[in-house]
NUTI-166114 format. One record per residue (C-alpha): x, y, z; residue in one letter. Coordinates in Angstrom, 3 decimals, padded with zeros to 6 digits. Layout:
! residues N
(node (X; Y; Z); 'A') ...
END
This chain:
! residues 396
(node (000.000; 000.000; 000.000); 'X') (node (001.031; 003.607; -000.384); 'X') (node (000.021; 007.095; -000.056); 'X') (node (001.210; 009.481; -002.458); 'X') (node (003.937; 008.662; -004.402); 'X') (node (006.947; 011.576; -005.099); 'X') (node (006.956; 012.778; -008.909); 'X') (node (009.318; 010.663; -010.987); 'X') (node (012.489; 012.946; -012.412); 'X') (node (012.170; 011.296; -016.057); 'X') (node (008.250; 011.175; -016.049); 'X') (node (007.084; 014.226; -014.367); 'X') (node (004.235; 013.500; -011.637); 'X') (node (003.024; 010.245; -011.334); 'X') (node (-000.382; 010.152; -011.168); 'X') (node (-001.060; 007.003; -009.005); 'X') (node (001.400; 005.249; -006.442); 'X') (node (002.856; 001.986; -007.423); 'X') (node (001.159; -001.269; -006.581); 'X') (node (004.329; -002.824; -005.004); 'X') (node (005.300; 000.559; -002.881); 'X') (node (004.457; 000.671; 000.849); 'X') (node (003.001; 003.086; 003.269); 'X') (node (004.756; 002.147; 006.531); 'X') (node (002.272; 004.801; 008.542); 'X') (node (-000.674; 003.111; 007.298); 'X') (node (-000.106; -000.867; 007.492); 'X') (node (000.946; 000.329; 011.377); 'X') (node (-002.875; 001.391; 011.332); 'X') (node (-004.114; -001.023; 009.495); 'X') (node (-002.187; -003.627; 011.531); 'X') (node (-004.230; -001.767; 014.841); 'X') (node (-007.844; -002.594; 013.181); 'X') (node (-010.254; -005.304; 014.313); 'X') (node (-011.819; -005.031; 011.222); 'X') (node (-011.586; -004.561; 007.987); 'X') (node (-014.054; -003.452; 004.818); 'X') (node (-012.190; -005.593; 001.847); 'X') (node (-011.809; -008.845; 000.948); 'X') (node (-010.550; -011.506; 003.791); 'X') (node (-008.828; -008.795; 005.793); 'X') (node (-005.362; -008.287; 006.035); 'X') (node (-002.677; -010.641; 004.879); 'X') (node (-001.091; -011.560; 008.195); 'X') (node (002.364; -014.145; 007.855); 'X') (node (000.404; -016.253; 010.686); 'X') (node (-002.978; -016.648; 008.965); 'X') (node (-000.976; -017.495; 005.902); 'X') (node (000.708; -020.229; 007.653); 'X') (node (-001.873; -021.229; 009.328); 'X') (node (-003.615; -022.358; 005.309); 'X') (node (-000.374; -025.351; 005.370); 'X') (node (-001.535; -028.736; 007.116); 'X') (node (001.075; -029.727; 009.492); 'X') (node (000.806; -033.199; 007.955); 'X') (node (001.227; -031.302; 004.224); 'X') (node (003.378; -033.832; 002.013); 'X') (node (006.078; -031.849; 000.164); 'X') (node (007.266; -032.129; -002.978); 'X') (node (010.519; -031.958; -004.834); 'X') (node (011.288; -029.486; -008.073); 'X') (node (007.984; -029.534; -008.312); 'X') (node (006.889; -033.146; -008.491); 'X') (node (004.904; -035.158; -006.114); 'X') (node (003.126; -034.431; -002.358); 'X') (node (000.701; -031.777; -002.497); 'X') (node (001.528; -029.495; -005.652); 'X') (node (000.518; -032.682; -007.959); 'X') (node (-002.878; -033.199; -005.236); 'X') (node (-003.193; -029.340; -006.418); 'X') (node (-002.967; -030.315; -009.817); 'X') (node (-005.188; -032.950; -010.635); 'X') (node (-007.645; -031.162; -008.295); 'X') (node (-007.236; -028.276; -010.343); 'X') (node (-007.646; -030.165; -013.679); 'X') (node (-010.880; -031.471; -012.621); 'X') (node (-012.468; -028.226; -011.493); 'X') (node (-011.297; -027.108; -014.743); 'X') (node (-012.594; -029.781; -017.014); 'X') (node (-009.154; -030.225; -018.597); 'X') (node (-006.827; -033.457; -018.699); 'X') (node (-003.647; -031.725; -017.384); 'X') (node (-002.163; -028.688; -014.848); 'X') (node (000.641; -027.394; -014.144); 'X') (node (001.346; -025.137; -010.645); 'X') (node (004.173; -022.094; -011.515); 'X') (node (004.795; -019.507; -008.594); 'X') (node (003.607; -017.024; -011.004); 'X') (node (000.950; -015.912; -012.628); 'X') (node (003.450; -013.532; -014.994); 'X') (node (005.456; -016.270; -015.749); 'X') (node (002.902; -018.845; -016.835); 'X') (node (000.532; -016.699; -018.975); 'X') (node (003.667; -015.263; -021.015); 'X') (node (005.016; -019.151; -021.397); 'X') (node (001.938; -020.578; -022.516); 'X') (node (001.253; -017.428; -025.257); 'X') (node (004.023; -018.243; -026.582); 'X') (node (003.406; -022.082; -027.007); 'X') (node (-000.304; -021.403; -028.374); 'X') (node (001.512; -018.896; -030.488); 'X') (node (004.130; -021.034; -032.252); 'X') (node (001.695; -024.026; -032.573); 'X') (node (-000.446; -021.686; -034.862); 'X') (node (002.160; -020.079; -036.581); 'X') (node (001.889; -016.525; -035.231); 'X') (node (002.863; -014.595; -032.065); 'X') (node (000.418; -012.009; -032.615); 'X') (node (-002.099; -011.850; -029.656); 'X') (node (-004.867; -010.296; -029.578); 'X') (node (-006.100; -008.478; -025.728); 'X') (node (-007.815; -005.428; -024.145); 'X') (node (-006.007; -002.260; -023.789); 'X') (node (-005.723; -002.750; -019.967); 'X') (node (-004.709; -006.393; -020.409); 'X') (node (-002.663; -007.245; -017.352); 'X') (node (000.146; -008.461; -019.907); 'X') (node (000.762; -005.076; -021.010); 'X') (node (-000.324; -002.789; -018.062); 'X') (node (001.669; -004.362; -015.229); 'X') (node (004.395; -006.715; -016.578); 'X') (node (006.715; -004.656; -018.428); 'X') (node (005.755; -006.270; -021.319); 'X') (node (007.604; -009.481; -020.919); 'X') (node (005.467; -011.253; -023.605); 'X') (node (007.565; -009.217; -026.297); 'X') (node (010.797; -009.227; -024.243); 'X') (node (011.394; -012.420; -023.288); 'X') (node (009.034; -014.261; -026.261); 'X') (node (008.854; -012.034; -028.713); 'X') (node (005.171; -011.940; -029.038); 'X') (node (003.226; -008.980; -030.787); 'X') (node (000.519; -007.004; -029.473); 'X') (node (-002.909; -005.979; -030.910); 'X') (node (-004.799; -004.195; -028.449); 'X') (node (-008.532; -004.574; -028.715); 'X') (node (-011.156; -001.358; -028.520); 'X') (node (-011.438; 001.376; -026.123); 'X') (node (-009.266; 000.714; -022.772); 'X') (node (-012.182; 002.000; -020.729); 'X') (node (-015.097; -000.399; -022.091); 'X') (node (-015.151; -003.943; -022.033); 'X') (node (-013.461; -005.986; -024.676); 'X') (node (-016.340; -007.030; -027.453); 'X') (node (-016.430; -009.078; -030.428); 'X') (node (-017.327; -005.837; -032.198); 'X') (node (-014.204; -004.411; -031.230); 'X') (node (-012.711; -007.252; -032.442); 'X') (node (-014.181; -007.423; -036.154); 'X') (node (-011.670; -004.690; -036.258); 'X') (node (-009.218; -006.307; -036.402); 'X') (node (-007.876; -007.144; -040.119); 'X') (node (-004.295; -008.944; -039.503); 'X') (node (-004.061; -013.126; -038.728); 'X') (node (-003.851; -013.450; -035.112); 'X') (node (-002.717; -016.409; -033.185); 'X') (node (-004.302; -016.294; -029.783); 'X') (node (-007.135; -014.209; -028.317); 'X') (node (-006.686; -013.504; -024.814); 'X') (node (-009.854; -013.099; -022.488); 'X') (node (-009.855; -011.864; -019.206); 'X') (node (-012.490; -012.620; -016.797); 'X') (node (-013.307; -010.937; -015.357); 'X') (node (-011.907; -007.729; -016.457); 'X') (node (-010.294; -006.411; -013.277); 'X') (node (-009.132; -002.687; -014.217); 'X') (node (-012.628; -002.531; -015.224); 'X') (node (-013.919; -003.341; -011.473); 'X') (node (-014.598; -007.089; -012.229); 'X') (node (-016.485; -006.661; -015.301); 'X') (node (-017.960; -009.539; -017.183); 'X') (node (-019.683; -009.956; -021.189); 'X') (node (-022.793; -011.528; -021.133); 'X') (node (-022.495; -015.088; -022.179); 'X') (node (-023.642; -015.309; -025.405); 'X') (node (-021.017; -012.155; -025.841); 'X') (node (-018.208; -014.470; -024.741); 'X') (node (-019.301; -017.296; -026.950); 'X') (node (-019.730; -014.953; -030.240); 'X') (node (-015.328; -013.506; -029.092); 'X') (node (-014.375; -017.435; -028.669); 'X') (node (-015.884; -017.731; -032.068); 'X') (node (-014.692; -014.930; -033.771); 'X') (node (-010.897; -016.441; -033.067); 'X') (node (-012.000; -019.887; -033.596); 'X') (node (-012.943; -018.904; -037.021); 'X') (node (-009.853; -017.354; -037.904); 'X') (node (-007.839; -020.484; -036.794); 'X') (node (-006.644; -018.342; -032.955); 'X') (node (-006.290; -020.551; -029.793); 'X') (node (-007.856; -018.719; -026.821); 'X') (node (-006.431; -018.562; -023.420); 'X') (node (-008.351; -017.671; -020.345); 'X') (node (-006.772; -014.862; -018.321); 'X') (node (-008.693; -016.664; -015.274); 'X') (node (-007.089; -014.469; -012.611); 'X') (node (-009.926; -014.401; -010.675); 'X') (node (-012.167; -016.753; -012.781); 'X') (node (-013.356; -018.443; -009.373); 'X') (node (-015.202; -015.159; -008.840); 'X') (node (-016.766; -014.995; -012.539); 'X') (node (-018.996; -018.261; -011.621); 'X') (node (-021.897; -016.569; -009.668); 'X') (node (-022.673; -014.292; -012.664); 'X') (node (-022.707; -017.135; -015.096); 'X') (node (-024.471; -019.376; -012.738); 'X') (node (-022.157; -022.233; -014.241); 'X') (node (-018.979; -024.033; -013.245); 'X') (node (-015.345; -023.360; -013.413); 'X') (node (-015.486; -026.517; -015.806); 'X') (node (-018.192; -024.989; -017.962); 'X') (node (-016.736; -021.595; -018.307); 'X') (node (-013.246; -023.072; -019.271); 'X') (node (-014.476; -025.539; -021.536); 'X') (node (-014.662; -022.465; -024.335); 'X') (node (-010.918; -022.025; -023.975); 'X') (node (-007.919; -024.103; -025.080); 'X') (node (-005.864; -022.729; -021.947); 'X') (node (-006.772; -021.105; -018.356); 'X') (node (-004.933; -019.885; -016.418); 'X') (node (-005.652; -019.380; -012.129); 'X') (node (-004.768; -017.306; -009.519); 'X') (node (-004.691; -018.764; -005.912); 'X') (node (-003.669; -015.944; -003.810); 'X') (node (-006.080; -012.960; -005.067); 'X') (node (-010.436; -014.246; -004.203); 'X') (node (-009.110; -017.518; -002.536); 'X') (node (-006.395; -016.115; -000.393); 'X') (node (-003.271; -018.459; -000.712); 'X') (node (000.500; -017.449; 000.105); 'X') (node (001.369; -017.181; -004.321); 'X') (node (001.479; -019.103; -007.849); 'X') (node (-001.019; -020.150; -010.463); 'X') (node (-002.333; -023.109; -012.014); 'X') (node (-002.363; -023.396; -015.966); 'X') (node (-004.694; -025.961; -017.437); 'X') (node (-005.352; -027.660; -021.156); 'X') (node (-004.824; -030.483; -023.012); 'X') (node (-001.397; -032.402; -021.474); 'X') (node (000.696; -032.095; -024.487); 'X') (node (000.391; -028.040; -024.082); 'X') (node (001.156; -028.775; -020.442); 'X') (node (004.123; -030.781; -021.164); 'X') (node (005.674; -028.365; -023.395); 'X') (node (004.547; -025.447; -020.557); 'X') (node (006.503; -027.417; -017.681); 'X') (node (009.727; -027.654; -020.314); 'X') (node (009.359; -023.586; -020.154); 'X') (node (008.729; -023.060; -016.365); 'X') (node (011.909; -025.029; -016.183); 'X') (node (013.868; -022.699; -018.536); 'X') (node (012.228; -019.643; -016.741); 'X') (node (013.600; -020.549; -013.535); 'X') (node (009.861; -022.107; -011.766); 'X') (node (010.969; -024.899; -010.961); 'X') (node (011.638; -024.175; -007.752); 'X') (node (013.198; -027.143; -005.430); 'X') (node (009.735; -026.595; -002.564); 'X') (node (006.549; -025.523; -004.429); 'X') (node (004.486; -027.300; -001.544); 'X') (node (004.293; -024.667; 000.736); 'X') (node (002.296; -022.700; -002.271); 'X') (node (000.672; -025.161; -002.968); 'X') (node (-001.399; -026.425; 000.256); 'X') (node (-002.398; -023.009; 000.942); 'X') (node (-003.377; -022.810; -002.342); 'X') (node (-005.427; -025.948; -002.086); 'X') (node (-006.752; -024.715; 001.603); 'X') (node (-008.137; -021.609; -000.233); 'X') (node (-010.267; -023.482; -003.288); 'X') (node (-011.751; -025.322; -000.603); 'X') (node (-012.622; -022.489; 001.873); 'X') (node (-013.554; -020.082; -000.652); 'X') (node (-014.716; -021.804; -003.789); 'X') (node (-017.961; -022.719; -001.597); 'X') (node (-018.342; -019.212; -000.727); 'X') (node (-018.167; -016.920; -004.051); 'X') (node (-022.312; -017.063; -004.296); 'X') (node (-022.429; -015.454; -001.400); 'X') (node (-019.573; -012.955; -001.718); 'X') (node (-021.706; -011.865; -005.187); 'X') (node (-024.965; -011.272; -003.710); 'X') (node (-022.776; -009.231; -000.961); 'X') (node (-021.300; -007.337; -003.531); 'X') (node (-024.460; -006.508; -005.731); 'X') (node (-026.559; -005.664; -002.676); 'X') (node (-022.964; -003.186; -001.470); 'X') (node (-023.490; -001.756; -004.992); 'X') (node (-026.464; -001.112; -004.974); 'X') (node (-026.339; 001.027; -001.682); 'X') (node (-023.491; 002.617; -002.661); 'X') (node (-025.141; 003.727; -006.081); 'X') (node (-027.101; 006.534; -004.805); 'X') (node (-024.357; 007.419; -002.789); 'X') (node (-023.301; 011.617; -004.059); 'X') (node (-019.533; 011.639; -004.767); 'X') (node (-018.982; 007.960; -005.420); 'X') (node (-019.711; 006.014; -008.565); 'X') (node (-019.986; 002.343; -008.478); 'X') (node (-018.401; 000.753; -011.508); 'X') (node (-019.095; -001.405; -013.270); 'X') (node (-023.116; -001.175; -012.322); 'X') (node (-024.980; -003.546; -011.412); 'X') (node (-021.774; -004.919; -010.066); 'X') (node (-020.935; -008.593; -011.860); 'X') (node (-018.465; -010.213; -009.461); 'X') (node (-017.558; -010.073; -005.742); 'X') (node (-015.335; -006.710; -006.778); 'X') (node (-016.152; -003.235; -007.784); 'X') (node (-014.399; -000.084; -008.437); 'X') (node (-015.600; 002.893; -006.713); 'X') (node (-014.892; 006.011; -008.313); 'X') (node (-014.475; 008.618; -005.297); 'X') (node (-014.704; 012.523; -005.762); 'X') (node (-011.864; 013.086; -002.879); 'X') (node (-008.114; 013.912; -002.792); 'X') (node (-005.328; 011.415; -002.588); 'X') (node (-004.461; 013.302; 000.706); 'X') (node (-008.035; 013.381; 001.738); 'X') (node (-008.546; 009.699; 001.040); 'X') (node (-005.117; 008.893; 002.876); 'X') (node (-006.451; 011.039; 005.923); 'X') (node (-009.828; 009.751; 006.466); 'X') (node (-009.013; 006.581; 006.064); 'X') (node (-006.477; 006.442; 008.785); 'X') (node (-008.626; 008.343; 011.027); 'X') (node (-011.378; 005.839; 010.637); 'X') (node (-008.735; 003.375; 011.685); 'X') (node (-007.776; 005.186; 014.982); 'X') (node (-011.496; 005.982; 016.017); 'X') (node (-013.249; 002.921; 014.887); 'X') (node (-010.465; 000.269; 014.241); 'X') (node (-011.967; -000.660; 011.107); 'X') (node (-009.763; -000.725; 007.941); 'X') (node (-010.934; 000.890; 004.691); 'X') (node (-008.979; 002.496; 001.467); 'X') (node (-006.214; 004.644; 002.253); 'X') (node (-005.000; 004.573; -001.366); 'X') (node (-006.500; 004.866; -004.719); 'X') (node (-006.407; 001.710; -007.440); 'X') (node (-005.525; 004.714; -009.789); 'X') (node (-005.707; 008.599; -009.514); 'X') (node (-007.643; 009.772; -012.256); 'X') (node (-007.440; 013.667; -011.042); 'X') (node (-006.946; 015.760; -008.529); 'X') (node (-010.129; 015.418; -006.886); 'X') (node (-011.443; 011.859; -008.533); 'X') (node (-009.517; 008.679; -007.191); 'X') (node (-010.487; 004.939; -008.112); 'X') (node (-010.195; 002.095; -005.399); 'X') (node (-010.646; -001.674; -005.833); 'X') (node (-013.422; -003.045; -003.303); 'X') (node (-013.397; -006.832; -003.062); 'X') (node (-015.895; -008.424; -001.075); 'X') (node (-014.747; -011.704; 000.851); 'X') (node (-015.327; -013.013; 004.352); 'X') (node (-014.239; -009.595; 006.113); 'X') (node (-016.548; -007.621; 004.410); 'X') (node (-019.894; -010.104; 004.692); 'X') (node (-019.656; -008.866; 008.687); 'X') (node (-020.622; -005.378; 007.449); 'X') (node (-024.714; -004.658; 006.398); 'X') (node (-024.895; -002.680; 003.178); 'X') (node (-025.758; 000.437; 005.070); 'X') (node (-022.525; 000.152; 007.460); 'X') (node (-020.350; 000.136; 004.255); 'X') (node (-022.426; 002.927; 002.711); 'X') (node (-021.890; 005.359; 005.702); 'X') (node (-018.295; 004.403; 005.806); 'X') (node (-017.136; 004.989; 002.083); 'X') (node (-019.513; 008.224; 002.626); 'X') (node (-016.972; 009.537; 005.576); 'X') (node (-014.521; 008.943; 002.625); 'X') (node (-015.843; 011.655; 000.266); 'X') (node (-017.161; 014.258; 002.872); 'X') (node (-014.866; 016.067; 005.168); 'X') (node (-017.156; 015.128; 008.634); 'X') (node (-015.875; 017.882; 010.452); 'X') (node (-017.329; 020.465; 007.536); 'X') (node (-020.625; 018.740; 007.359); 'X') (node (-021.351; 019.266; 011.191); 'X') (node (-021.286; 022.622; 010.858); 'X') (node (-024.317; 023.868; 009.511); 'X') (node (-026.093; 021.689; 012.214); 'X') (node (-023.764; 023.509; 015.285); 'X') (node (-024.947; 027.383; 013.627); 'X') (node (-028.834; 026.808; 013.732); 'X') (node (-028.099; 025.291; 017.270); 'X') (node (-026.747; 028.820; 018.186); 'X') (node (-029.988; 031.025; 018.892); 'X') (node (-031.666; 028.678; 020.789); 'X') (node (-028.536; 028.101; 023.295); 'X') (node (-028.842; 031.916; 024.042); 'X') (node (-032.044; 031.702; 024.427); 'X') (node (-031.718; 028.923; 027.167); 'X') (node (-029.226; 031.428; 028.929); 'X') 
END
């Protein structure tokens, strides 16, 4: 976490802090709260631990014990013959682009303008693999498969993201993500399943993991974002794409001697979690629907589609910083002290995911909180203190 950043020298001003930078003031705060708004609370190095059996069996570079449990009990929530666990989500979607790629003769992929490939990576698909680009239709609207009739150059892969998380969990409508998956199929494109938080794309669809990924030739998984493990990532598909991914996670340096510790926390999270995404929707969607009404604050996307949102907040970085710490010293409760992205001076965005911490607050408690947010307190009291004046003379 972070408040605000200091302007780079080579840039000029940066508009929003970076994800990875820290706020030493405010994780001493948060650390104080006995509650917290987002997602399963704060990651604590005890709770984490906690997620590894004691009787966990471990595995060596990778093979065996729990991280090959993890994978066949992946596989089979996926619908797919083979997985592979890799410590990183970066790592395994850029390896298995680039094996899609080169079985269809072309390293051109096709993905959204805010595509986490291309926002947050550094662009290591190009780097490292030498894959190109095409970036598909407005960065602020979801991606669409009229967007991509747009697109008049072969492709090899179409990446999908679901759901779209710059875009506050965002999802198509089903028969919107059948016509994309067609649209590449029929130009002879794999697609791969930017399944990040897929878990938390099943409520919406009212279908399984199995059915959603059945459309795709790869998916890829996140354990430690909606289902709260330690790190890594599962990719699934057909075993001789897995194969040929494990021959790559070797060369990028994933092989790592102990994947098991990963790996069971991973696996405690599907099956604490998994159970509960219904649930964590219908939180979400009645949150955003309280919060829509709400002046200063704009719920996006709306209706909300997943357990996530983006709330667009008409307040300061400093103001948002200050408030939320001071709602953590008065009320020990821990809310956004930084913005997902500054879009102005006055207009921040912040990334509300709704998980097990949050399902302890009513709709109304997390309306009156993000509304002490956006309104300086102390200024809206004072109207109410003035009219009180003439009738405390009076009494004297």
């Amino acid at each position: 976490m972070s408040g605000p950043s200091a302007p780079s020298p080579r840039n000029g001003p940066r508009q929003s802090p970076p994800p990875f930078s820290r706020d030493l003031t405010a994780e001493k705060a948060m650390r104080s709260c006995t509650r917290s708004l987002g997602g399963s609370g704060p990651r604590r190095g005890s709770d984490l631990l906690s997620m590894i059996p004691p009787d966990t069996e471990i595995d060596y570079y990778g093979v065996g014990g729990i991280v090959q449990d993890l994978e066949i009990k992946v596989a089979e929530l996926l619908g797919k013959p083979a997985a592979l666990f890799l410590p990183s989500g970066t790592m395994a979607q850029q390896i298995v682009l680039r094996v899609l790629g080169e079985r269809r003769g072309s390293k051109t992929v096709a993905f959204h303008p805010a595509c986490h490939l291309d926002s947050h990576e550094e662009r290591g698909y190009q780097q490292l693999h030498g894959l190109f680009a095409v970036p598909v239709g407005p960065r602020e609207g979801p991606l669409s498969v009229v967007n991509l009739e747009q697109v008049h150059e072969p492709v090899g892969v179409l990446l999908i993201e679901l759901p779209q998380r710059n875009l506050g969990g965002a999802l198509p409508t089903w028969d919107e993500l059948n016509a994309q998956v067609n649209w590449a199929r029929e130009r002879g494109a794999a697609v791969h399943l930017d399944g990040a938080r897929l878990w938390e794309s099943t409520p919406y669809y009212k279908r399984s993991p199995a059915e959603i990924a059945a459309l795709f030739d790869s998916v890829y998984v996140s354990f430690y974002k909606g289902l709260g493990g330690i790190t890594g990532c599962c990719v699934a598909g057909e075993k001789d794409l897995i194969d040929e991914v494990s021959t790559w996670r070797t060369r990028h340096g994933g092989r790592l001697f102990g994947l098991w510790p990963y790996a069971a926390s991973a696996m405690t999270g599907l099956e604490r979690h998994l159970p509960m995404m219904p649930k964590y929707y219908r939180h979400a969607v009645a949150i955003g629907k309280a919060l829509q009404d709400l002046p200063g604050v704009e719920v996006l996307p709306y209706p909300v589609q997943s357990p996530m949102m983006h709330l667009r907040l008409n307040v300061s970085v400093k103001e948002l910083r200050e408030r939320a710490l001071a709602i953590a010293r008065e009320e020990k409760i821990w809310t956004f002290a930084r913005p997902f992205v500054s879009e102005g001076a006055s207009l921040q965005r912040i990334e509300f995911t709704v998980g097990d911490t949050t399902l302890a607050f009513k709709p109304a408690e997390v309306c009156a909180l993000v509304e002490r947010l956006v309104r300086d307190q102390k200024k809206s009291t004072k109207p109410t203190a003035k009219r009180a004046t003439p009738a405390k003379r009076a009494r004297r």
